[in-house]
N, CA, C and O of each residue as an XYZ file, in Angstrom:
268
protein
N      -5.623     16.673      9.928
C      -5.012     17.638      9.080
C      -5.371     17.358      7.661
O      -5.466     18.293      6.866
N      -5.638     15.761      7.192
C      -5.191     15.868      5.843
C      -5.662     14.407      5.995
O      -6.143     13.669      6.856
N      -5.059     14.364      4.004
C      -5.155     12.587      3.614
C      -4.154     12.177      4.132
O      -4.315     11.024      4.532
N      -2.772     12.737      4.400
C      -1.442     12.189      4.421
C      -0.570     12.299      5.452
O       0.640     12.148      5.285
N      -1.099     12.567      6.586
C      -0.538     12.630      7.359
C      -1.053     11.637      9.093
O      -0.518     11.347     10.163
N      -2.054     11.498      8.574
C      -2.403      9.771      9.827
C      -3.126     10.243     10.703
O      -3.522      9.464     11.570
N      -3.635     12.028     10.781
C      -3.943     12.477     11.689
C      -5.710     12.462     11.714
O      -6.429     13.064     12.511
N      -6.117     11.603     10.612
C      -7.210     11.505     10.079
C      -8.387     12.420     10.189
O      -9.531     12.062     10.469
N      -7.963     13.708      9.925
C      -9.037     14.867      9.854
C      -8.641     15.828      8.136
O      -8.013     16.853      7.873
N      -9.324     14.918      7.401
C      -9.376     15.187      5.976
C      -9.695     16.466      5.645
O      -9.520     16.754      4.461
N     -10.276     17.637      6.641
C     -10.500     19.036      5.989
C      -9.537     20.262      6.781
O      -9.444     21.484      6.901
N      -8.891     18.944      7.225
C      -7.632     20.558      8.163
C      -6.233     20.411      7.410
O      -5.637     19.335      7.460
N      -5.785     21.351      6.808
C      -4.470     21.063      6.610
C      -3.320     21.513      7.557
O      -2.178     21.438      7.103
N      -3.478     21.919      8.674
C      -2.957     22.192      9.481
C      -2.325     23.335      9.185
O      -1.239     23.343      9.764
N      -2.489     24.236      8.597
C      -1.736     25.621      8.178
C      -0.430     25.278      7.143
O       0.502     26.057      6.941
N      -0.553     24.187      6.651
C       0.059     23.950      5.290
C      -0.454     23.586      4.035
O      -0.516     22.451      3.562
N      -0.751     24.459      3.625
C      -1.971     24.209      2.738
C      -1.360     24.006      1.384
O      -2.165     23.686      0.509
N       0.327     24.166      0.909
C       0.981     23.572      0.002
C       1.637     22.412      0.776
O       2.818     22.435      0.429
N       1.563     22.022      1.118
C       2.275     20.937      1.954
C       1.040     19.202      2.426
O       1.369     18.121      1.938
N       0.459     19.246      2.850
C      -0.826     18.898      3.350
C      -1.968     18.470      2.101
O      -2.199     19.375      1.298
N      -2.555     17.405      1.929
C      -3.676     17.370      0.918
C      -5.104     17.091      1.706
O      -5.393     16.216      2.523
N      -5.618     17.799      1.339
C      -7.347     17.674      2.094
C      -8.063     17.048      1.048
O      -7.870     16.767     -0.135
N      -8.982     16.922      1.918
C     -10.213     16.729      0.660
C     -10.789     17.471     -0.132
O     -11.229     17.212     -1.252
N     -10.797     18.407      0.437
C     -11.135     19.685     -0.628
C     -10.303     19.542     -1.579
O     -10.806     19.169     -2.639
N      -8.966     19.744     -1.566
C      -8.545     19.236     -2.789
C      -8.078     18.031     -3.686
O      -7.402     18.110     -4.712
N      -8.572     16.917     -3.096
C      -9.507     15.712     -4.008
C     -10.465     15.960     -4.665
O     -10.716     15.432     -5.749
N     -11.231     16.917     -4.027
C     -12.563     16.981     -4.279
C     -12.440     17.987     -5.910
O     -13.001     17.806     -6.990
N     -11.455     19.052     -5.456
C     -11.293     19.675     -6.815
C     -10.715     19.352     -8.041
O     -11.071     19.783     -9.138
N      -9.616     18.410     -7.757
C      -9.338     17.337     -8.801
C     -10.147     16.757     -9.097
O      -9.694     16.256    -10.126
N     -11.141     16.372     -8.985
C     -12.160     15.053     -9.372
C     -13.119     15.618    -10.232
O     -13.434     15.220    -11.353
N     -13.628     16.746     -9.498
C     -14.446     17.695    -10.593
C     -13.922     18.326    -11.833
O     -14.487     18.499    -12.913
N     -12.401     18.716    -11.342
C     -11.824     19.345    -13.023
C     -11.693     17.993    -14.387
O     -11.593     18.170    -15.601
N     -11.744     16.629    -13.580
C     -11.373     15.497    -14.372
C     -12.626     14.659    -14.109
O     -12.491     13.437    -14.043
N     -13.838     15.213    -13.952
C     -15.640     14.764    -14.125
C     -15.058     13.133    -13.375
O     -15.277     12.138    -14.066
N     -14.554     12.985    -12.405
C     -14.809     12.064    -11.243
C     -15.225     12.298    -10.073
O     -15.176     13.435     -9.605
N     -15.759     11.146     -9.326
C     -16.069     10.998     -8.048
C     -14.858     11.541     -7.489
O     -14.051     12.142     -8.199
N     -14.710     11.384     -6.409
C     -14.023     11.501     -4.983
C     -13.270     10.509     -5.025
O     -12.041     10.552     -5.079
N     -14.169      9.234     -4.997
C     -13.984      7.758     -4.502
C     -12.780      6.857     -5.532
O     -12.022      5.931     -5.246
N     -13.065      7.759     -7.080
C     -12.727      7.387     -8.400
C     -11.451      7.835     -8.147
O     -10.478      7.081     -8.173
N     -11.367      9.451     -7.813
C     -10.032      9.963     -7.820
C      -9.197      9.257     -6.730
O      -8.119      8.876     -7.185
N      -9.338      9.037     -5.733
C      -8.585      8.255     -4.971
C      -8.112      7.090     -5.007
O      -7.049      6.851     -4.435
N      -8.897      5.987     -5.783
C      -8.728      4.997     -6.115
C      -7.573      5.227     -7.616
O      -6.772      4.361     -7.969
N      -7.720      6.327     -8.182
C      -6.851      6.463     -9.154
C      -5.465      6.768     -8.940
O      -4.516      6.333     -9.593
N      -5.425      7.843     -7.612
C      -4.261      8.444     -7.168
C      -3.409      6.583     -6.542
O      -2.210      6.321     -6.632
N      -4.565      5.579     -5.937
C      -3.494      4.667     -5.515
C      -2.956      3.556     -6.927
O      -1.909      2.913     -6.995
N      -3.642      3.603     -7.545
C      -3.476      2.663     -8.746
C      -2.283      2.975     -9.619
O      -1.579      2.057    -10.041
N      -2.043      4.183     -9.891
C      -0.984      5.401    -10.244
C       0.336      5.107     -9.505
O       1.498      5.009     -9.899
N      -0.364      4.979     -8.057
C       1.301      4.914     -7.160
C       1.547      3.574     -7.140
O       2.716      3.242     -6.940
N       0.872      2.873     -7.272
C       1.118      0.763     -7.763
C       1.781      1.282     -8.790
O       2.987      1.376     -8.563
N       1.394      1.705     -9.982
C       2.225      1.853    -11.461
C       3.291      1.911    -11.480
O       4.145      1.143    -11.923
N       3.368      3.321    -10.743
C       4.762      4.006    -10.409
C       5.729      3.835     -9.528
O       6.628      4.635     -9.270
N       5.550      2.810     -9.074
C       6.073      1.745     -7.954
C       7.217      0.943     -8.932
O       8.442      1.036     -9.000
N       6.500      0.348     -9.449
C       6.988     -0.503    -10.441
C       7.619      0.063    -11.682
O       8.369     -0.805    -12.130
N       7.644      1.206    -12.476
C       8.205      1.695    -13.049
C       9.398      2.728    -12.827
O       9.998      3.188    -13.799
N       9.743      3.099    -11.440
C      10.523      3.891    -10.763
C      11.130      3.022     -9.600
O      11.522      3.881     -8.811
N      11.388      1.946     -9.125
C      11.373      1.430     -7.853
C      12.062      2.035     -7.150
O      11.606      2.239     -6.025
N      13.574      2.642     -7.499
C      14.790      3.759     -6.467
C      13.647      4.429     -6.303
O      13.078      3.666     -5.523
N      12.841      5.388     -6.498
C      11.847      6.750     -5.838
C      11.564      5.691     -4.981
O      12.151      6.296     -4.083
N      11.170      4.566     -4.374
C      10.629      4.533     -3.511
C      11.196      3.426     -2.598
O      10.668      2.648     -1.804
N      12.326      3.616     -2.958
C      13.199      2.269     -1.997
C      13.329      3.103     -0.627
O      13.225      2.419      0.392
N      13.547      4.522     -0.449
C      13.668      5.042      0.448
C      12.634      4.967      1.523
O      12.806      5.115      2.733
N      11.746      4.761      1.001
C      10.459      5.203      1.795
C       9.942      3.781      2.234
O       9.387      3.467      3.287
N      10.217      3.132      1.321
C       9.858      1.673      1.687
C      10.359      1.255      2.855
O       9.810      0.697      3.806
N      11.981      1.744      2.590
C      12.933      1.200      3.993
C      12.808      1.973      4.890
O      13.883      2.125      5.470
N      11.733      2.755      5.449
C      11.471      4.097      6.797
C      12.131      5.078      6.557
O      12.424      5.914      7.412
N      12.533      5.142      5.124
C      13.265      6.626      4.961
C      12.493      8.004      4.543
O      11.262      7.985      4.580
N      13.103      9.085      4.185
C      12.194     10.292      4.017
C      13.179     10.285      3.023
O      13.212     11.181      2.179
C-alpha cells in the first residue's frame, strides 16, 4: 500500500490516498525541496528523532502499542 503501513508495496495506497503515503509522494516532496528520495526520507526520520525528544507525550502513546 504505502511507506506506512508494513504492507511493503510503496506505490499502492490502497484507496486512501489522504490517509496512506506512497512514494510518489516522497518523490514529490523531494523535488519541490531539490532532494533525493533517499535525502527526503532520511530527513523525514531525523525530524521524527528531533521530535521525539522535543514532544515526548505525542509519542508515549505509540511507543506503549497505543494509537
Amino acid at each position: 500500500m504505502c511507506l506506512n503501513c508494513g504492507c511493503m508495496a510503496a506505490h499502492d495506497d490502497m484507496g486512501k490516498p489522504a490517509v496512506n503515503l506512497t512514494y510518489e509522494d516522497v518523490k514529490r516532496a523531494a523535488d519541490a525541496n531539490r532532494m533525493t528520495v533517499d535525502a527526503t526520507l532520511a530527513m523525514i526520520a531525523k525530524t521524527a528523532q528531533k521530535d521525539r525528544g522535543d514532544h515526548p507525550k505525542e509519542y508515549a502513546d505509540t511507543e506503549a502499542g497505543g494509537k
